[in-house]
C-alpha positions as CSV (number, residue, x, y, z in Angstrom):
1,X,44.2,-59.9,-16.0
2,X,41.2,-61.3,-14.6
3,X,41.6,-59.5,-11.2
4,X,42.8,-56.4,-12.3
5,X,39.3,-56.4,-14.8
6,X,37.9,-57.2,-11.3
7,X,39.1,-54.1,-9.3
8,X,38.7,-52.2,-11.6
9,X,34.9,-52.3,-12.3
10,X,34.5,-52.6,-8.8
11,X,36.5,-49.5,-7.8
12,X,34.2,-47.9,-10.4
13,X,31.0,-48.8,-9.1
14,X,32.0,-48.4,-5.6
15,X,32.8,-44.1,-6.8
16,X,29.8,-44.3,-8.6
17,X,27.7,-45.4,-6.0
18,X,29.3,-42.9,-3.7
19,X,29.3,-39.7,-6.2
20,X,26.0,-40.0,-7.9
21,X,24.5,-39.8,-4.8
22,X,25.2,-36.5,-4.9
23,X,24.0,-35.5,-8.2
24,X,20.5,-33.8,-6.8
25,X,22.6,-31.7,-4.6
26,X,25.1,-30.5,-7.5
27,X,21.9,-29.5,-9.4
28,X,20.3,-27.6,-6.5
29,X,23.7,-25.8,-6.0
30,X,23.2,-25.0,-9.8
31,X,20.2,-23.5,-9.9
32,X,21.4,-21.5,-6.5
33,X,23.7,-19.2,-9.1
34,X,22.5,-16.7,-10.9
35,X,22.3,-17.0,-14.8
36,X,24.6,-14.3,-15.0
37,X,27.0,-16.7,-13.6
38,X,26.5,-19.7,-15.8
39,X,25.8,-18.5,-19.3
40,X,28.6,-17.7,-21.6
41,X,32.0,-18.4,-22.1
42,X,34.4,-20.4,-19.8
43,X,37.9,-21.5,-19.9
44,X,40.6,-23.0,-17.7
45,X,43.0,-26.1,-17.3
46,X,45.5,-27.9,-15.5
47,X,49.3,-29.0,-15.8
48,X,50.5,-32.1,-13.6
49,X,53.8,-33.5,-13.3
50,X,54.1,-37.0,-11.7
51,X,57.6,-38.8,-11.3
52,X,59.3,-41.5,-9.8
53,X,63.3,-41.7,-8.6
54,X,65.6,-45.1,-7.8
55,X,69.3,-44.7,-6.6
56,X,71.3,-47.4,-5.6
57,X,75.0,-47.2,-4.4
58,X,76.6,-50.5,-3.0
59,X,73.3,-51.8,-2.7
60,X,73.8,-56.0,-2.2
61,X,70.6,-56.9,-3.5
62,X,71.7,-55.2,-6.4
63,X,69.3,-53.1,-8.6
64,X,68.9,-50.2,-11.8
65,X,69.0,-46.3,-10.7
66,X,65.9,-45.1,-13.3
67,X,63.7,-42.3,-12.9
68,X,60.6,-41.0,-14.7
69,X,58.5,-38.3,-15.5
70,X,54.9,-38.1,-16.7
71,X,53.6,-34.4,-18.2
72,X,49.5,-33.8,-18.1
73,X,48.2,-30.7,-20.0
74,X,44.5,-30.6,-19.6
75,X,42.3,-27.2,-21.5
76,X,38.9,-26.8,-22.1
77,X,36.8,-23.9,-23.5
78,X,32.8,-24.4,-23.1
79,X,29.9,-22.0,-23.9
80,X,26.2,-22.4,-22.5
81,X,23.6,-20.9,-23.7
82,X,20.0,-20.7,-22.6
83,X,19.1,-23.5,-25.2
84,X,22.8,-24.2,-26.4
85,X,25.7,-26.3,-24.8
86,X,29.3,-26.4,-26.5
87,X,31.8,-27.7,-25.2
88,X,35.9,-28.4,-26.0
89,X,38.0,-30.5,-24.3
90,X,42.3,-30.9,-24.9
91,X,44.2,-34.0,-23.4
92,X,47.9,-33.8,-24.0
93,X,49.8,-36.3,-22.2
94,X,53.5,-38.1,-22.3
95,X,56.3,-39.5,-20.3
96,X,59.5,-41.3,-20.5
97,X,61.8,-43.1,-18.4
98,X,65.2,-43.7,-18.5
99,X,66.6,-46.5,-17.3
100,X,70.2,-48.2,-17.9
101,X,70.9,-45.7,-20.2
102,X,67.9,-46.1,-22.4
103,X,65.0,-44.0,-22.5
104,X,61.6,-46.1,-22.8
105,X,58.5,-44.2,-23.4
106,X,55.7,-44.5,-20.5
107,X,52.5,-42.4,-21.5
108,X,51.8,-40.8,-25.3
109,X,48.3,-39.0,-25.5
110,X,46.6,-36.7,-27.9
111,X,42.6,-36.1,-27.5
112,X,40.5,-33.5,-28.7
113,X,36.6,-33.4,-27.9
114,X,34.0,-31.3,-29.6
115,X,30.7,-31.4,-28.6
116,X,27.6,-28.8,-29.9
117,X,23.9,-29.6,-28.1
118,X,20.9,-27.8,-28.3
119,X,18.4,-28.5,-25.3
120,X,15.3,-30.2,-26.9
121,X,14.0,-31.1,-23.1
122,X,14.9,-30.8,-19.6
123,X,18.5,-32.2,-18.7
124,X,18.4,-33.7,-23.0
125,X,20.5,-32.2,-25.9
126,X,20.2,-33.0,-29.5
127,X,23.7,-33.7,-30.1
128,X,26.9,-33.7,-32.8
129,X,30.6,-34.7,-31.2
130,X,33.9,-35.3,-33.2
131,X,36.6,-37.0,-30.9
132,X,39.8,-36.9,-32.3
133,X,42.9,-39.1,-30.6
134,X,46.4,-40.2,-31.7
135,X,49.6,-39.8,-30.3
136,X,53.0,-37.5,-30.3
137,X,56.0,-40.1,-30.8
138,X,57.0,-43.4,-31.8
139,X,56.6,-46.6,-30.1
140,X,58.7,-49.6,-29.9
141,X,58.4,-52.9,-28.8
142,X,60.5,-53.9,-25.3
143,X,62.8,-56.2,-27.1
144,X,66.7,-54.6,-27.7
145,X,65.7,-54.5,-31.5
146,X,63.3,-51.5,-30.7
147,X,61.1,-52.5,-33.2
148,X,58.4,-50.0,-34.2
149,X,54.8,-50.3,-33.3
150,X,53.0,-46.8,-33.7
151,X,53.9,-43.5,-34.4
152,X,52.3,-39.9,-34.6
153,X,48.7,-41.0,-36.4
154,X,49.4,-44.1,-36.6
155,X,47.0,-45.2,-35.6
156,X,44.6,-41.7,-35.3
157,X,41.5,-42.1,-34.8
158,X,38.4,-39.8,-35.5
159,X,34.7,-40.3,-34.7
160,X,32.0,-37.9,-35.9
161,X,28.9,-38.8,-34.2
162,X,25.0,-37.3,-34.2
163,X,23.1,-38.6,-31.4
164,X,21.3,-37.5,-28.0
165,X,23.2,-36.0,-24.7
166,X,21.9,-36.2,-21.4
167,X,23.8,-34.0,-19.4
168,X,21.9,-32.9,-16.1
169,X,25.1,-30.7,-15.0
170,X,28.5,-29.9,-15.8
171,X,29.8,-33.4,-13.9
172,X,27.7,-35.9,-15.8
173,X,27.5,-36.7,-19.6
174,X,25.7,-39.9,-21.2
175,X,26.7,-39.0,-25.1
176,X,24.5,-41.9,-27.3
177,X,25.3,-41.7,-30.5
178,X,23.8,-44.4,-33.4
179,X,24.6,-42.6,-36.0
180,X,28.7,-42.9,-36.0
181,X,31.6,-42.7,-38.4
182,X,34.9,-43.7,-37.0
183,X,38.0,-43.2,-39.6
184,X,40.9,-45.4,-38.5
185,X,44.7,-44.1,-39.7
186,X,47.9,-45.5,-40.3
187,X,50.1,-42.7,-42.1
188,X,53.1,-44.6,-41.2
189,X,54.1,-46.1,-44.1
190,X,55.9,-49.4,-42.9
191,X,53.5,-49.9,-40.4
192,X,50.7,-49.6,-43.5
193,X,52.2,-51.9,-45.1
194,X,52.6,-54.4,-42.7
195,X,48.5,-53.6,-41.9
196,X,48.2,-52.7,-38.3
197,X,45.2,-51.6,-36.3
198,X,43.0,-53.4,-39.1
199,X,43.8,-51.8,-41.8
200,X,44.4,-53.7,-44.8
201,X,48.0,-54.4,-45.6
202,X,49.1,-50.8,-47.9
203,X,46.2,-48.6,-47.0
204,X,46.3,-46.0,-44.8
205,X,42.8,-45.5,-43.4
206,X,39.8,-47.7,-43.0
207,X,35.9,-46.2,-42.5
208,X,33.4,-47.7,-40.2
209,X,29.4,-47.0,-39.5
210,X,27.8,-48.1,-36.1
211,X,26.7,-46.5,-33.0
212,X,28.8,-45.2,-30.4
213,X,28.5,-44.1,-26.5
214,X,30.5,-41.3,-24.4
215,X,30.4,-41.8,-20.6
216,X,31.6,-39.3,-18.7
217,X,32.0,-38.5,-15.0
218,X,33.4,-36.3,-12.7
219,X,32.7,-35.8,-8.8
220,X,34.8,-34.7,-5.4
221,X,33.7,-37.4,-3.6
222,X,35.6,-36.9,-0.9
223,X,37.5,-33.1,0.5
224,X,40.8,-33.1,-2.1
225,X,39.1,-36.0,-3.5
226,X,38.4,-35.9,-7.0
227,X,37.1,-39.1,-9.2
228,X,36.7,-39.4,-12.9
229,X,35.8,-42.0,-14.9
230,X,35.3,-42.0,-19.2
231,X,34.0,-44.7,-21.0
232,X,34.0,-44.9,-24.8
233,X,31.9,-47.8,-26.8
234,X,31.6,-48.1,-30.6
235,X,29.9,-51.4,-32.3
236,X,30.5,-51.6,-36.1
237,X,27.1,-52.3,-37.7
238,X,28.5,-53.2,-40.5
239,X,30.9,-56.0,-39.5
240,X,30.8,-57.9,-36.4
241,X,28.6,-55.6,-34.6
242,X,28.9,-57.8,-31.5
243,X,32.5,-57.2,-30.8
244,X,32.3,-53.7,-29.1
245,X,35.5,-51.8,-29.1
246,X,35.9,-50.3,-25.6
247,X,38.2,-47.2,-24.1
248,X,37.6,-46.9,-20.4
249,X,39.7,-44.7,-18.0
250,X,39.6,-44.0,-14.4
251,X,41.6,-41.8,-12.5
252,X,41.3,-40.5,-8.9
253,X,43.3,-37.0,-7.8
254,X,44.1,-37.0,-4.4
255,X,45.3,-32.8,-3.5
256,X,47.7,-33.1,-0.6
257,X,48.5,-29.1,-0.6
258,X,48.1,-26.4,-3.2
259,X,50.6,-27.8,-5.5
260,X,51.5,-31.5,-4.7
261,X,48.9,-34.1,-5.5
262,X,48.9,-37.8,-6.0
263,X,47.7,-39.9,-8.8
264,X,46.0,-43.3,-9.4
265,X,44.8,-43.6,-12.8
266,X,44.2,-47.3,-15.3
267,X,43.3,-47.2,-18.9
268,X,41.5,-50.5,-20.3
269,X,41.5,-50.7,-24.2
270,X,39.8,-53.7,-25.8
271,X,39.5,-53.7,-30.2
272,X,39.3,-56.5,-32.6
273,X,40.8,-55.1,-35.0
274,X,44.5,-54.7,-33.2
275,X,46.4,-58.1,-33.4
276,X,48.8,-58.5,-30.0
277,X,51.6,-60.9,-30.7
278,X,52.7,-62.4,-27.8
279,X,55.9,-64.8,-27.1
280,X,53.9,-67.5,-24.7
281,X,57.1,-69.4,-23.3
282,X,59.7,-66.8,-23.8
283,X,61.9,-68.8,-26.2
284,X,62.2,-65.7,-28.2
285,X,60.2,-66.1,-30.4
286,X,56.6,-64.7,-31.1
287,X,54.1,-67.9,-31.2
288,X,50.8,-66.0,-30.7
289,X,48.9,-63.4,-32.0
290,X,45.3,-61.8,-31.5
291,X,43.1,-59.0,-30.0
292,X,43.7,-59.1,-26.5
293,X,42.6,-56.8,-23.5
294,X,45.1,-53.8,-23.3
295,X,45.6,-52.7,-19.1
296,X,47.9,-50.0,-18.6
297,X,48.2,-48.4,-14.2
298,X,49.7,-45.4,-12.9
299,X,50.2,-44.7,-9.7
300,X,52.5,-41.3,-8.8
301,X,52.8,-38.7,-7.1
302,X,53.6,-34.9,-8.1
303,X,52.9,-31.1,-8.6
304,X,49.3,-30.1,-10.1
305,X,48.7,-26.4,-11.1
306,X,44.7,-25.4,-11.9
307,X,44.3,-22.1,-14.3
């Protein structure tokens, strides 16, 4: 886990290094447009489909046929203004794959972003945000018992924040927030009950107060090349405010033609409050539990359509 922490920061600062180089010359292309151009309303989005396929027929080394498919729907709908800045963001993502019969669940995503600034200063925005994100189905544990682990809002999670944007151009966003409620819920009912996600055993929500900060970035660093990163931190004033719950996602596009496209993408989740339980010398049986470092990769290739 250590090395894949590792690559991971370093691939970021290495894009970072590389893309924000550039940021002077995204604003002077900017300004270059007319107003006409830039104010108002805009819209648009994009739909990916990566998969994966595995035959085997009288293969001696032996082996599974599986294959899989992962589904990305991506809208957003902005507005600018000459002292206003609104903008809406929709992540919809899942994917399954079936293998030996059984059909095992590889990506389940649900975000929604909201964000109204008003310009108080050059490239600055007094800002309001609620982030919304759950997911669409079920999920179970590998095991043959399919035991269940989350479900649709279970957990949810919502954060309305009031803080200050700096957002020098439609590619960068620094989003701090110390004024920050995150609601936490578990509508499940046998998952309440057994208290997942840190909420007490029964209840189906928990509230916390701290601050909050929304990284976001997106650059072609390269022709066909396009890099994004999003980083999400919240600190609980109120209850160990030193153990930061972190969201981080990085994902490079890579457009071979004007419909196939490859994909590297990782998702590092770190909270306190989810409990991990682990089997540590595969007897069977689960002999460890705790918050751990969540790492999830995916690395594809597919057909990408931008409207």
């Amino acid at each position: 886990m250590k090395k894949r922490l590792i690559f991971l920061i370093g691939l970021n600062i290495f894009f970072l290094s590389t893309g924000l180089g550039q940021i002077d010359d995204l604003e002077d292309d900017l300004r270059a447009q007319s107003e006409d151009t830039l104010l108002g309303w805009r819209a648009g989005g994009s739909f990916a489909l990566t998969f994966s396929q595995v035959s085997f027929t009288n293969w001696a080394a032996g082996g599974d046929n599986s294959i899989s498919g992962i589904g990305d729907l991506n809208l957003f709908l902005n507005y600018i203004g000459e002292k206003n800045k609104w903008t809406n963001t929709f992540e919809l993502g899942y994917g399954l794959q079936r293998l030996n019969k059984k059909n095992t669940k590889t990506d389940d995503k649900l975000n929604f972003t909201s964000k109204y600034g008003r310009n108080i200063s050059k490239n600055w925005f007094l800002a309001g945000m609620v982030d919304f994100k759950t997911q669409v189905a079920p999920g179970y544990t590998n095991d043959d018992d399919r035991t269940k682990i989350s479900n649709w809002m279970a957990p949810g999670y919502l954060f309305i924040s009031l803080g200050m944007d700096f957002s020098p151009n439609d590619n960068l966003s620094i989003f701090l927030a110390p004024l920050t409620n995150k609601s936490t819920f578990v509508l499940d009912q046998a998952l309440a009950d057994s208290g997942s996600f840190g909420i007490p055993a029964g209840q189906k929500a928990r509230a916390e107060f701290g601050g909050y900060m929304k990284f976001m970035y997106k650059n072609e660093i390269f022709k066909n090349v396009v890099f994004q990163t999003k980083l999400d931190l919240f600190s609980n004033f109120l209850d160990k405010p030193q153990n930061i719950d972190i969201d981080w996602e990085v994902v490079l596009n890579m457009k071979v033609n004007k419909f196939l496209s490859a994909k590297l993408a990782t998702n590092l989740i770190y909270d306190d409050d989810i409990i991990i339980q682990q089997d540590t010398n595969g007897d069977g049986t689960i002999d460890s539990s705790g918050p751990r470092v969540q790492f999830k990769q995916l690395l594809g290739i597919g057909i990408a359509l931008e409207f």
